[in-house]
C-alpha positions in Angstrom: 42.3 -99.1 89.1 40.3 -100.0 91.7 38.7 -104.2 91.3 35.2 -103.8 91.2 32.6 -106.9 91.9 28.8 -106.7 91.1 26.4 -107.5 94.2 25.6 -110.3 92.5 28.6 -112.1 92.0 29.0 -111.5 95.8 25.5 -113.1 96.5 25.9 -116.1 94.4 29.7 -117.3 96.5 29.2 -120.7 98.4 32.5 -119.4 99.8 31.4 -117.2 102.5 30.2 -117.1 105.8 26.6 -117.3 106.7 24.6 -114.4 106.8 23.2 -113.2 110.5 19.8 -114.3 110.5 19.1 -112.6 113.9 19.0 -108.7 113.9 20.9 -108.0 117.2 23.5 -109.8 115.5 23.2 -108.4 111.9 23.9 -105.0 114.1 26.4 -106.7 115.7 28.4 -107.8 112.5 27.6 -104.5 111.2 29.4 -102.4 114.0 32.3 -104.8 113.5 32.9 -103.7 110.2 32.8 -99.6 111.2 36.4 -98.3 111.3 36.9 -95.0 112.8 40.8 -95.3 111.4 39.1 -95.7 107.6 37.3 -92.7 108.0 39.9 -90.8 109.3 42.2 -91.7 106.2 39.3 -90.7 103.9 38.6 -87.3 105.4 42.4 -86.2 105.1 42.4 -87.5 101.4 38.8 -85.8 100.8 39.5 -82.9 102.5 42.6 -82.3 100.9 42.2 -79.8 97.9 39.6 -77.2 97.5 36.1 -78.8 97.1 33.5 -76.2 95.8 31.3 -76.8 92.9 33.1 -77.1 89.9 36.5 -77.8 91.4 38.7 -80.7 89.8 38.8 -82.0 93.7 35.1 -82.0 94.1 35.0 -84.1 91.1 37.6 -86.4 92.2 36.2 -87.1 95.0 32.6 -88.0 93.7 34.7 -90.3 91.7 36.7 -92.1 94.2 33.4 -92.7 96.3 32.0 -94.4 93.2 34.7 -96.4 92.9 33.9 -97.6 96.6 30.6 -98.6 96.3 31.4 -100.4 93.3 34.0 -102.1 95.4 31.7 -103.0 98.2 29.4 -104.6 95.9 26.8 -101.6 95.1 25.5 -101.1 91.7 26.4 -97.4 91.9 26.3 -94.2 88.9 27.0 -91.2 89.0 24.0 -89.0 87.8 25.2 -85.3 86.3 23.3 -82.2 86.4 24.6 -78.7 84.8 23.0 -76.1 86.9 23.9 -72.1 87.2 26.2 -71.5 89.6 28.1 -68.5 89.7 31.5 -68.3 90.6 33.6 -65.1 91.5 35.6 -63.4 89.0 36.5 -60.1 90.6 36.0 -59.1 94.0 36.6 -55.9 96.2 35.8 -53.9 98.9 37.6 -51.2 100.6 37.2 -48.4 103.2 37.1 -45.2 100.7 35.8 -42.2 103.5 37.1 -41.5 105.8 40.1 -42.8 104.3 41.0 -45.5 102.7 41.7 -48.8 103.5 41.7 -52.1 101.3 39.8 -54.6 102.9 39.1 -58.3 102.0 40.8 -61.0 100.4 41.2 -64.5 100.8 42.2 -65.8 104.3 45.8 -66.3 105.4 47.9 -69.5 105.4 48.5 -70.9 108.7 51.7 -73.3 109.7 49.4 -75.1 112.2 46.7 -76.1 109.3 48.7 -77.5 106.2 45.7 -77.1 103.6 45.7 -73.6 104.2 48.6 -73.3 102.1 47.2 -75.7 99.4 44.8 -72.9 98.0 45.6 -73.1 94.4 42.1 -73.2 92.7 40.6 -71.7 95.8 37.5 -69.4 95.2 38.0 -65.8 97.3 35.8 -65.2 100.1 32.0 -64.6 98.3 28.6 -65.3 99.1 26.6 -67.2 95.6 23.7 -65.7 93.9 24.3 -62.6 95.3 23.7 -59.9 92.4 26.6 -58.4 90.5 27.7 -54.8 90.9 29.8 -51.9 91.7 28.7 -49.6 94.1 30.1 -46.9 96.1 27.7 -45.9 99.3 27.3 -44.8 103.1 27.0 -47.3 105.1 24.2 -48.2 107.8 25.1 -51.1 110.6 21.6 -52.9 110.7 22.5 -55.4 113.2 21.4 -59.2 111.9 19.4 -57.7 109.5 16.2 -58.7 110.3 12.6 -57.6 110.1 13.1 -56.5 113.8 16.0 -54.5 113.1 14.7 -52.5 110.5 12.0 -51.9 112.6 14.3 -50.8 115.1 16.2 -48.3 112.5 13.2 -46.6 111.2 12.5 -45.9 114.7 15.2 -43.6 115.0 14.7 -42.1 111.9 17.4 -44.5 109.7 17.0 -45.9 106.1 19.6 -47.8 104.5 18.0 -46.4 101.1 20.6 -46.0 98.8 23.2 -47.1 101.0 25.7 -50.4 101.7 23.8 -52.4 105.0 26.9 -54.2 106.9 24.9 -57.3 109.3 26.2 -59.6 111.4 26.3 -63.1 111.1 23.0 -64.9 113.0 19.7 -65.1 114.5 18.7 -66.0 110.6 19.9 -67.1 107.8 22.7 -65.1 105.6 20.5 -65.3 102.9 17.6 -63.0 104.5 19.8 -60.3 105.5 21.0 -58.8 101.7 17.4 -59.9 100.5 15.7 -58.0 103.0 18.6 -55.0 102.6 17.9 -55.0 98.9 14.0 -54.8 99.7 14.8 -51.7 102.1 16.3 -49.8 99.3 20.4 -50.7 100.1 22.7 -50.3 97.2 25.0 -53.5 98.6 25.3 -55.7 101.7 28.3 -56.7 103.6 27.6 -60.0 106.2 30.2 -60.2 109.0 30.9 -62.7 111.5 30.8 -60.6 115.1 33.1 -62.4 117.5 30.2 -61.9 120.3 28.6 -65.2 118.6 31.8 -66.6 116.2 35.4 -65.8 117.5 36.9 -64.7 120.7 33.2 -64.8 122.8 33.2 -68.0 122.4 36.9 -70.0 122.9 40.2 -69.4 122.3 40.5 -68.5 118.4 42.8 -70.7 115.9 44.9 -72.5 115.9 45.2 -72.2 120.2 41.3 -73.3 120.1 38.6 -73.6 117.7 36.8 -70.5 117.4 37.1 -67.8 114.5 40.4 -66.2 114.1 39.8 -62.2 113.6 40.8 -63.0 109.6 38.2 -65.6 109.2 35.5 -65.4 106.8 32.3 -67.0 106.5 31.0 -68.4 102.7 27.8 -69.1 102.0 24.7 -69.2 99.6 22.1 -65.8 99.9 19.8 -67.3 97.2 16.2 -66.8 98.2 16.1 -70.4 99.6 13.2 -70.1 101.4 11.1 -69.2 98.2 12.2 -72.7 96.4 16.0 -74.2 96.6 18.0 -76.1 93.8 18.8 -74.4 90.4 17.4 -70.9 90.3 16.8 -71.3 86.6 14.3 -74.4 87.0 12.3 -73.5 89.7 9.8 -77.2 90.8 11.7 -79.4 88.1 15.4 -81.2 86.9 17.8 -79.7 85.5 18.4 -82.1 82.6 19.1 -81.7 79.0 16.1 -80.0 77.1 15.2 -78.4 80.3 13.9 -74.8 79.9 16.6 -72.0 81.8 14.9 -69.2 82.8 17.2 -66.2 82.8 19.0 -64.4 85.6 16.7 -61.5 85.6 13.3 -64.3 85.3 14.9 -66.5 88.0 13.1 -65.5 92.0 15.9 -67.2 93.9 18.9 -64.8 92.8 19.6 -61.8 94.3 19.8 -57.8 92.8 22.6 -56.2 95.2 26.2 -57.0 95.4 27.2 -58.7 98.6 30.1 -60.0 100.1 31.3 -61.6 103.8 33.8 -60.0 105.7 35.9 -61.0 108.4 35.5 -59.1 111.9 39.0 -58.1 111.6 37.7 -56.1 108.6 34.4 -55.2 109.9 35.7 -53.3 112.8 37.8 -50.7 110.6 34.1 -49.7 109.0 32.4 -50.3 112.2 34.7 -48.3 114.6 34.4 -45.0 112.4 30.7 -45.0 112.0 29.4 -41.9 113.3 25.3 -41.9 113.7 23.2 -42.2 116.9 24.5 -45.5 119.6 23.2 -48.7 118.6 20.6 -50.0 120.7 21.8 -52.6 123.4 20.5 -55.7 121.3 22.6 -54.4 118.1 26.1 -54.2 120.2 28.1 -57.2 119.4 31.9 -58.3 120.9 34.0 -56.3 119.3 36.2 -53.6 121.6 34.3 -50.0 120.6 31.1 -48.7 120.8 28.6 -50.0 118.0 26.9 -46.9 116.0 24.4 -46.9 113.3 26.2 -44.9 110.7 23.8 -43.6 108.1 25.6 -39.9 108.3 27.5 -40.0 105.5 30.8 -40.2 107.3 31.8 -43.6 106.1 31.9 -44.6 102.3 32.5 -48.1 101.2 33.0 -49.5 97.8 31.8 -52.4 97.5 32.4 -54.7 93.8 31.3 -58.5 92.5 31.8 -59.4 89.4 30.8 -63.6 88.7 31.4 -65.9 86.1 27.6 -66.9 85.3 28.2 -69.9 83.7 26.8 -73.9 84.3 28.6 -76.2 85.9 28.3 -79.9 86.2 27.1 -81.6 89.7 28.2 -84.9 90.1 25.8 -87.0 92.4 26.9 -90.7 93.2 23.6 -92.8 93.9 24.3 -96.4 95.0 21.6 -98.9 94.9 21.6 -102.3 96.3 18.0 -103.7 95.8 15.5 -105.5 98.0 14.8 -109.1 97.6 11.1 -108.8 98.8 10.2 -105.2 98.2 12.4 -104.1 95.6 10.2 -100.9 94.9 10.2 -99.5 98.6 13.3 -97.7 99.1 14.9 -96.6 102.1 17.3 -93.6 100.8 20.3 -92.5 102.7 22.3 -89.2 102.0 25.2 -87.0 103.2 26.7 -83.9 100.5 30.1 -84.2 99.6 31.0 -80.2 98.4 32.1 -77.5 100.2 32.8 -74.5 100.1 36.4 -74.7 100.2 38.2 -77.6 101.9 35.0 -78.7 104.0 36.4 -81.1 106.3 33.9 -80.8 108.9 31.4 -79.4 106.7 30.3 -81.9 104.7 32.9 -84.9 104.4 32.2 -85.8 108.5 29.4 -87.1 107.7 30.2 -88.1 104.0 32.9 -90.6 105.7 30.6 -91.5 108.0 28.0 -92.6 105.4 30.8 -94.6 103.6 31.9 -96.5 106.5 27.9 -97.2 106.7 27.8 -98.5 103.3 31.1 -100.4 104.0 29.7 -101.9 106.5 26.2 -103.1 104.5 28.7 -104.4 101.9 30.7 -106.6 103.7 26.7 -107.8 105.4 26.1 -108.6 101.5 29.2 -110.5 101.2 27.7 -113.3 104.0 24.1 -113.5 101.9 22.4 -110.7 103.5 19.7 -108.7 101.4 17.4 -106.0 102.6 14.0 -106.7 102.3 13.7 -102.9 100.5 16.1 -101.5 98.9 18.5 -99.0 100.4 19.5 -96.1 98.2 22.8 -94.4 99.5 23.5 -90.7 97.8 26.5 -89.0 98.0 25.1 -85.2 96.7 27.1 -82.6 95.1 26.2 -78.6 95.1 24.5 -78.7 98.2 26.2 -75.7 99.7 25.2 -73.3 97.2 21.7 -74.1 97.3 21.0 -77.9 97.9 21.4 -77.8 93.9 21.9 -82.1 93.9 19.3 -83.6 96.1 17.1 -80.9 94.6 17.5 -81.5 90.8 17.4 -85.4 91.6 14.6 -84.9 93.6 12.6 -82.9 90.7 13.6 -84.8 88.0 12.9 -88.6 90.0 9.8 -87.1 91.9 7.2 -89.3 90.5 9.1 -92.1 90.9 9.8 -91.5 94.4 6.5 -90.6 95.3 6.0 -93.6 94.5 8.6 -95.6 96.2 10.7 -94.3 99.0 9.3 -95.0 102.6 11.8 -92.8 104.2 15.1 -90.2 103.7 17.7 -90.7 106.2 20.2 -87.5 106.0 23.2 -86.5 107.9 25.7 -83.3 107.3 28.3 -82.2 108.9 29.4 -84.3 112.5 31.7 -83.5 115.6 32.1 -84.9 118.9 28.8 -84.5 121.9 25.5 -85.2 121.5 22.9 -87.1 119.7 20.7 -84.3 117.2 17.6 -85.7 115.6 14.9 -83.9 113.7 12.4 -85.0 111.4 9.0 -86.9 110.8 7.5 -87.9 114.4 6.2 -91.3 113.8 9.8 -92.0 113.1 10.3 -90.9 116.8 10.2 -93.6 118.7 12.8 -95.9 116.4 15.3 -92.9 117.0 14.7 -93.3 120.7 15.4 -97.1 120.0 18.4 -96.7 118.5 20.1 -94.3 120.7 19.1 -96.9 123.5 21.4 -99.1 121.6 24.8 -97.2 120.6 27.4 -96.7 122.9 28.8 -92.9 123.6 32.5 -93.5 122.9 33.7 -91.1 126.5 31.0 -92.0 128.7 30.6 -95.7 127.7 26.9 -95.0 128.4 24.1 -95.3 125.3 23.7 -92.2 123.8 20.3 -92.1 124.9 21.4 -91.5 128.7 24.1 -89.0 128.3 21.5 -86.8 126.0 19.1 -87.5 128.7 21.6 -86.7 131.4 22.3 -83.2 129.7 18.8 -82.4 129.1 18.4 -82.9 133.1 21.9 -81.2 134.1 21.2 -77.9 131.9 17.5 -77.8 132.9 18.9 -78.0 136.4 21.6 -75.2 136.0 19.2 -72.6 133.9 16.9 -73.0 137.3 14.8 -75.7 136.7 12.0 -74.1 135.0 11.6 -77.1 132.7 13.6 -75.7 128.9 11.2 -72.6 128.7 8.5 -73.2 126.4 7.9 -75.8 123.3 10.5 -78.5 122.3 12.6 -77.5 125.0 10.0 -78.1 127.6 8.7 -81.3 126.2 12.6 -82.4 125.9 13.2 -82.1 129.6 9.7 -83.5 130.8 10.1 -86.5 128.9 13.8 -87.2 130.3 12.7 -86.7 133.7 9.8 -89.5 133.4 11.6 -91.8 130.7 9.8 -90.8 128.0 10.7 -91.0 124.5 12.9 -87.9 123.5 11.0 -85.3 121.5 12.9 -84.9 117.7 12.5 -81.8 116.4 11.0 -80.5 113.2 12.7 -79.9 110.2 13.3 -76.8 108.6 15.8 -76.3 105.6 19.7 -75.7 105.1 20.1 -79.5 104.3 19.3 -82.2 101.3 16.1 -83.7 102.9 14.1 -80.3 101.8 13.1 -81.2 98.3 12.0 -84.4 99.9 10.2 -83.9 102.6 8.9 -80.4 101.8 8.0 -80.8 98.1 7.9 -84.4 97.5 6.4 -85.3 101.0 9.0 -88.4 101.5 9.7 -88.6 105.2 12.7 -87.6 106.3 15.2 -87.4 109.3 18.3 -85.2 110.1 20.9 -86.6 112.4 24.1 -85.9 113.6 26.5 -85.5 117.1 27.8 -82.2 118.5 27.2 -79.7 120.9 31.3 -80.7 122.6 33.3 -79.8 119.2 34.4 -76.3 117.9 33.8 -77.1 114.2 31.4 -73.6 113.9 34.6 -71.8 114.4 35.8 -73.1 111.2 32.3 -73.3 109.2 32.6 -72.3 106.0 36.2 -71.1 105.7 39.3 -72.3 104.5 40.1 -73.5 108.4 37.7 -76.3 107.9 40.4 -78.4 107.7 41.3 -81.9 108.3 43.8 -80.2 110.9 41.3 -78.4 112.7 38.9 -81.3 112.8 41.4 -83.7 114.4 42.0 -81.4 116.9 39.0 -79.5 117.8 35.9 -81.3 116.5 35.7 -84.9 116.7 39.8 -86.6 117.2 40.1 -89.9 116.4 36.7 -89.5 114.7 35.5 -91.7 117.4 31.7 -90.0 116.7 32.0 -90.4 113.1 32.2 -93.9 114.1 28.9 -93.2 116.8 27.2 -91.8 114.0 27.9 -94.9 111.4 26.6 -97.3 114.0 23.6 -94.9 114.6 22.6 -94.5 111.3 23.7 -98.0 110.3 21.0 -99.3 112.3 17.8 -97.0 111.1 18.6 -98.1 107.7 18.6 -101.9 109.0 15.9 -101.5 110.9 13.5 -100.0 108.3 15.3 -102.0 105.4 14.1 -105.3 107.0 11.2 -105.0 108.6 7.5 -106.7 107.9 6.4 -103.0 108.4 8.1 -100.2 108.7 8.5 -99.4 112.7 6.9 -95.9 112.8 4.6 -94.5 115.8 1.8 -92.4 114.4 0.5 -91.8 117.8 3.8 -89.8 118.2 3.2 -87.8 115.2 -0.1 -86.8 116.5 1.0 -85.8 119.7 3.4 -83.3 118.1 0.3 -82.0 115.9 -1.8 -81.0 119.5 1.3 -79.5 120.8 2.0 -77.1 117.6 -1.3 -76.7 117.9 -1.4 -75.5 121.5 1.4 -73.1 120.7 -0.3 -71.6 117.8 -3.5 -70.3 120.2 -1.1 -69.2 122.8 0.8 -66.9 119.6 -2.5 -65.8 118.5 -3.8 -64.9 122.0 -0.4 -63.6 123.2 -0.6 -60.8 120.0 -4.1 -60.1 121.0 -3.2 -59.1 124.2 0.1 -57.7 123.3 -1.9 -55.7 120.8 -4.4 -54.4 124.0 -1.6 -53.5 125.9 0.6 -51.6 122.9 -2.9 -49.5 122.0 -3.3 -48.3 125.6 0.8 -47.5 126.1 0.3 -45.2 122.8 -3.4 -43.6 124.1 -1.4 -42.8 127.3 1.8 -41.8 125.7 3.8 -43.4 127.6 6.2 -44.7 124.9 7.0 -40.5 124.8 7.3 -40.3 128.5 9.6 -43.3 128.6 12.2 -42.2 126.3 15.0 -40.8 126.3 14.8 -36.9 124.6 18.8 -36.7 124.1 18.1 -40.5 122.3 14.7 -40.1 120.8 12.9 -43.5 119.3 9.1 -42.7 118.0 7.2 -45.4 119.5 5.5 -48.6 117.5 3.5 -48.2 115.2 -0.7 -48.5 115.5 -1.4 -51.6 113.6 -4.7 -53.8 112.8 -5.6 -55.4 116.2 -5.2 -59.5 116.0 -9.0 -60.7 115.5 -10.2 -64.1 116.5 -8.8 -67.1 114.2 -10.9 -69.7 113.1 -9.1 -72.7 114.7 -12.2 -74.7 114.6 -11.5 -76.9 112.1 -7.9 -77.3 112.8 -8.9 -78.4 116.1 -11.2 -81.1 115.5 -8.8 -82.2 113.0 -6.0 -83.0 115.7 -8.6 -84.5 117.8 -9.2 -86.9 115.1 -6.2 -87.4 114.1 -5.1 -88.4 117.8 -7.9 -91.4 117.8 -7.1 -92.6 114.8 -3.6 -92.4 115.4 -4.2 -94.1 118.6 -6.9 -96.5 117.2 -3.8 -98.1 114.9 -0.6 -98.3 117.2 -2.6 -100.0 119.2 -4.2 -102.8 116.7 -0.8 -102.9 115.0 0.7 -104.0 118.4 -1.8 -106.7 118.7 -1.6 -108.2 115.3 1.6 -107.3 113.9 3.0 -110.9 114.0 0.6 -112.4 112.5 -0.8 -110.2 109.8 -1.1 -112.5 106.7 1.2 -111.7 103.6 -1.9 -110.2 101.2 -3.1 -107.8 104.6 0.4 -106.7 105.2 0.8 -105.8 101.4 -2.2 -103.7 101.2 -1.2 -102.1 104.9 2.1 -101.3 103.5 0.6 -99.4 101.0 -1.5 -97.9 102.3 1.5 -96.5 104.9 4.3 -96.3 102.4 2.9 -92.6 101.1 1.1 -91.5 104.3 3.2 -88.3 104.4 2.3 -87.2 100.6 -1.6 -86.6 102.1 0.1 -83.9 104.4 0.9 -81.8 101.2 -1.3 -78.9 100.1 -1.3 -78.7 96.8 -1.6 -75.0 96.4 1.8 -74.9 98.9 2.4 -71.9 101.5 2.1 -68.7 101.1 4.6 -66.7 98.8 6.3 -69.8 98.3 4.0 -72.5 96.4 7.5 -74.8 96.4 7.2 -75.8 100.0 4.1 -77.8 100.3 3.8 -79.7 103.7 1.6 -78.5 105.8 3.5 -79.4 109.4 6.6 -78.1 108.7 8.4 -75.9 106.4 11.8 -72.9 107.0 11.0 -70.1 108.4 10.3 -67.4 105.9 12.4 -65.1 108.6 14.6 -67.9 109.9 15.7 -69.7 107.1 17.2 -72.7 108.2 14.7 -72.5 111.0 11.6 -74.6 111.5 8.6 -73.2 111.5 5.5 -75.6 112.3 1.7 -75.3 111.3 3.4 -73.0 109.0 0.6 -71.7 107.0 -1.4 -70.4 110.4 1.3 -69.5 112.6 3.4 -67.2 109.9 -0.2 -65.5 108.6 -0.7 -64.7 112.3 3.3 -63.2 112.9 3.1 -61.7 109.6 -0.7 -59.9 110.4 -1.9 -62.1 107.6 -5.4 -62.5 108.9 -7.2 -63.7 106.1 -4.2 -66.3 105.5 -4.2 -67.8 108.9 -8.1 -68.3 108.8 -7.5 -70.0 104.9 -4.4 -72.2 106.0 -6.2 -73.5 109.3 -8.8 -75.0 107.0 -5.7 -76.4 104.2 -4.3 -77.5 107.1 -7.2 -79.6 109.1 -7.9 -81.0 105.6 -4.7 -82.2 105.3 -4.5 -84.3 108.5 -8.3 -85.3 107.6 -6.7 -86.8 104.5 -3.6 -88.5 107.3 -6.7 -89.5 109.5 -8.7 -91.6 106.6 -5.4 -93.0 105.7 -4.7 -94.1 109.0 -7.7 -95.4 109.5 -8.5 -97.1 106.3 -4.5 -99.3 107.9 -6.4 -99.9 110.9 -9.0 -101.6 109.1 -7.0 -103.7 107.4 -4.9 -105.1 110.5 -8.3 -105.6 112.1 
């Protein structure tokens, strides 16, 4: 049994060293204490059995990082929920016309990756909250599966009514390609990892390189995420004892059809005897034939899922060690720990990574050290299903944290490359800070200069047209003249969604890659502490990088007088989501002009091909004028009075008396709550910030302005005029807040 010794028994020694009282040093002491060999052990100890929900391993592991926090002086719990989660009991699918051919199955063992053999208590290849069933159908090749494709199909005259829909991998999110399947009528959905984008196109496959072996198969959730995420059964609040379950058939998030992922190995028996008209070019992935759309009735496939529907118990580990001047502001700091079967790279990288961090803060406790706030560490279980952990603990805490948490510091998986950031933008400039200040473990340069380097170098090789249009752009102008590096907005696929999106707490994503081959592995039974030692991140040397990296945002917004975030940063994001918004709505104006006048002259009929006839695009309601107004005078005033405070914040910072800095660091401590609207988006009440939400056809995918710039993709008029007005209202109610701060530093 491990010793465990209460933070306060560690604070009250005469016996040890003194604290750092300078910062640079603090950091200094705290690198010191970041062992890349540690993390290393843990990952081949965590990722040693199969991890999924519900596993004894999962478990175990939740309970040996307890027992570390505990022994690095946290006060530490861990905090149960019993969610639905369904779990495979039978599964099949098989080739049964033209002839037949079993397909499926779980994945083989390798002698190159020794947990591959250790599969006792493994789930089968499956996809959660799909919908249980037996079918027996045709089967139509719809490409990723999304909106465009089916657009694409019923071009040429193909439905996948009544029929099995077999996608590929990408462009979107899993989950959207059997939801939007099941809303076109299919009986069933197959998802398949095409080797054009996840195997052979890519690198040399496993175990001679990284990329997707041809018997490989993807996992994943397919619950409606992008409706609400967590435990389908209580949609908006905590699973907890007492808690009203709605049923399967009540709950939104939980799919009708069955569905089931396939390798590409499998995929290309069903796909090379589809009969049909040629795929269009965009639809042809890597695979050696020539890619069909079936729908003929030549091909039959049945496809079955049967699930064990029962709840099982998440086990999140929350370690707390409290402020000694703000005790109720809380800096929160979180990395998942389940996967879906030995989930080496995906999640325990960056689980390691965060205990190395909380290592590290320990042993600064042992000299004397306390945070100003407190820093809450999480270790979350279930996120891979459907971010069930952070979700439930977010719903059931939500008016506590509303209250107290200043910011949500996440990381996920991790692998050797690049600095990744995403999040809120007057968080922007400390990111910037940081990476100035950690060392790239090849180059020896900060990670801010190699990022900026590659920004420059890829810019340079795709011809120098500045990264195309949006982040990309801004990315590469502000590396060129020094500038702080844009971060990107957040979307979903990751535990800072219930708190940034629902709660408004803001957050940041962060992570190195971009060098390793951990997607090769993601979400099979190859993501393997073998495979990560020799592909993704050896050594762990980045896991390290990203200790130090993190490490230091916590410090930095732990300890200081007032949190270091740049609202004039924020606001310059606004204007430029903004300015891409008018160019969408006037680009579909004129694309509408210029698609009525190609149908008046029929030239979409004089175009095609008659031995490979497509009927051309439909007429559709032109794109009218949006009302912008407001919206716009809204980011004009949110830029002064952005401005307006940076700037007297600068000035009197250091000398702000205690009572002024108080009130200032209320008034700042919930800024991001006033970007909520409190009626949420559209379809999707859940997800309630108005910057940023996912994509309701990307998923994981950010879209920003959300509310305006989905009504206008979507043809939703009357919504885009509505949500312009929610949304200037919202950054009205960021303005007074702002300015109400400046008032008080002045």
């Amino acid at each position: 049994m491990i010793r465990t010794i209460t933070l306060a028994a560690l604070l009250s020694s005469t016996a040890l060293a003194a604290a750092p009282a300078d910062p640079a040093a603090r950091e200094k002491a705290f690198d010191a204490s970041i062992s890349a060999a540690d993390q290393q052990a843990w990952l081949k100890a965590m990722a040693s059995a199969p991890n999924h929900v519900g596993s004894p391993h999962n478990k175990a592991n939740a309970e040996f990082i307890l027992s570390q926090f505990k022994a690095w002086g946290w006060q530490a719990k861990i905090e149960t929920f019993d969610v639905l989660y369904p779990t495979p009991l039978e599964t099949r699918v098989e080739l049964v016309a033209p002839e037949k051919i079993s397909l499926g199955g779980q994945e083989p063992t390798l002698p190159e990756d020794a947990t591959s053999a250790n599969l006792a208590g493994a789930l089968p290849p499956y996809v959660a909250f799909q919908g249980d069933g037996d079918v027996t159908a045709d089967v139509v090749y719809v490409n990723y599966g999304l909106p465009d494709d089916y657009k694409a199909l019923a071009a040429r005259g193909i439905s996948v009514k009544g029929k099995i829909a077999i996608a590929r991998y990408g462009r979107g999110w899993r989950g959207l390609k059997p939801k939007l399947a099941q809303e076109a009528g299919a009986v069933g959905c197959i998802i398949y990892s095409d080797p054009a984008q996840d195997g052979y196109g890519d690198n040399d496959v496993y175990p001679k390189g990284g990329a997707r072996p041809d018997f490989s198969v993807q996992r994943g959730s397919v619950a409606d995420m992008i409706t609400y995420p967590g435990d389908p059964t209580t949609p908006g609040y905590g699973s907890v004892p007492g808690a009203k379950h709605l049923s399967r058939a009540e709950a939104a998030t939980i799919l009708k059809i069955p569905t089931l992922p396939m390798s590409y190995g499998d995929a290309s028996k069903i796909l090379a005897r589809l009969g049909g008209p040629l795929a269009p070019p965009s639809f042809r992935g890597g695979l050696p034939l020539a890619y069909h759309t079936g729908g003929d009735g030549k091909v039959q496939v049945h496809l079955l899922v049967k699930s064990d529907w029962s709840l099982k118990t998440l086990y999140n580990v929350i370690a707390t060690m409290p402020g000694k001047d703000r005790p109720d502001e809380w800096v929160i700091r979180g990395n998942h720990h389940d996967g879906w079967v030995f989930g080496a790279a995906d999640p325990l990288s960056g689980n390691v990574a965060m205990l190395s961090e909380a290592k590290a803060l320990g042993a600064l406790a042992k000299t004397g050290w306390r945070p100003s706030r407190t820093i809450v560490y999480a270790s979350w279980d279930g996120e891979e299903p459907m971010l069930l952990g952070s979700t439930e603990w977010a719903e059931t805490h939500a008016d506590e944290l509303q209250k107290k948490a200043v910011l949500y510091i996440n990381t996920d998986s991790n692998s050797r490359g690049f600095l990744g950031a995403e999040g809120s933008q007057q968080w922007q400039h400390l990111v910037n800070q940081v990476a100035k200040d950690v060392v790239d473990p090849q180059t020896r340069a900060s990670v801010d200069a190699r990022l900026r380097a590659k920004l420059r170098a890829d810019d340079f090789a795709g011809g120098g047209g500045g990264g195309g249009d949006g982040l990309g752009a801004r990315a590469v102008s502000a590396a060129e003249k020094g500038d702080d590096l844009p971060i990107g907005p957040l979307g979903s696929g990751s535990d800072y969604s219930a708190l940034l999106q629902h709660l408004g707490v803001p957050a940041l994503n962060l992570g190195y890659g971009g060098e390793g081959q951990s997607f090769g592995n993601y979400h099979s039974i190859y993501d393997s502490y073998d495979h990560y030692i020799r592909f993704d991140d050896p050594g762990l040397a980045y896991g390290a990088v990203l200790s130090k990296t993190v490490g230091r945002l916590v410090l930095r917004v732990a300890d200081a007088p007032t949190p270091p975030a740049r609202y004039g940063d924020f606001a310059a994001t606004v204007r430029a989501y903004l300015t891409e918004v008018k160019a969408l709505a006037e680009a579909r104006r004129k694309g509408d002009e210029k698609r009525e006048a190609l149908r008046a002259g029929n030239a979409f009929a004089l175009a095609g091909d008659p031995l490979d006839p497509v009927a051309a695009p439909p007429a559709e309601v032109a794109t009218p004028v949006v009302e912008l107004a407001a919206l716009e005078n809204a980011v004009a005033r949110l830029e002064g009075s952005a401005r307006a405070f940076d700037k007297a914040l600068a000035a009197k910072d250091a000398t702000l008396a205690p009572a002024a800095r108080a009130q200032l660091n209320a008034l700042l401590r919930d800024i991001e709550q006033t970007l909520l609207i409190p009626e949420g988006l559209p379809f999707r009440p859940w997800y309630r910030h108005a910057i940023t939400a996912p994509g309701r056809f990307t998923g994981y995918g950010a879209k920003t302005l959300p509310g305006v710039r989905e009504a206008i993709e979507e043809r939703r008029f009357a919504d885009a005029n509505r949500y312009a007005g929610l949304t200037a209202a919202a950054l009205d109610r960021y303005s007074a807040r702002l300015e109400a701060a400046t008032a008080v530093v002045k």
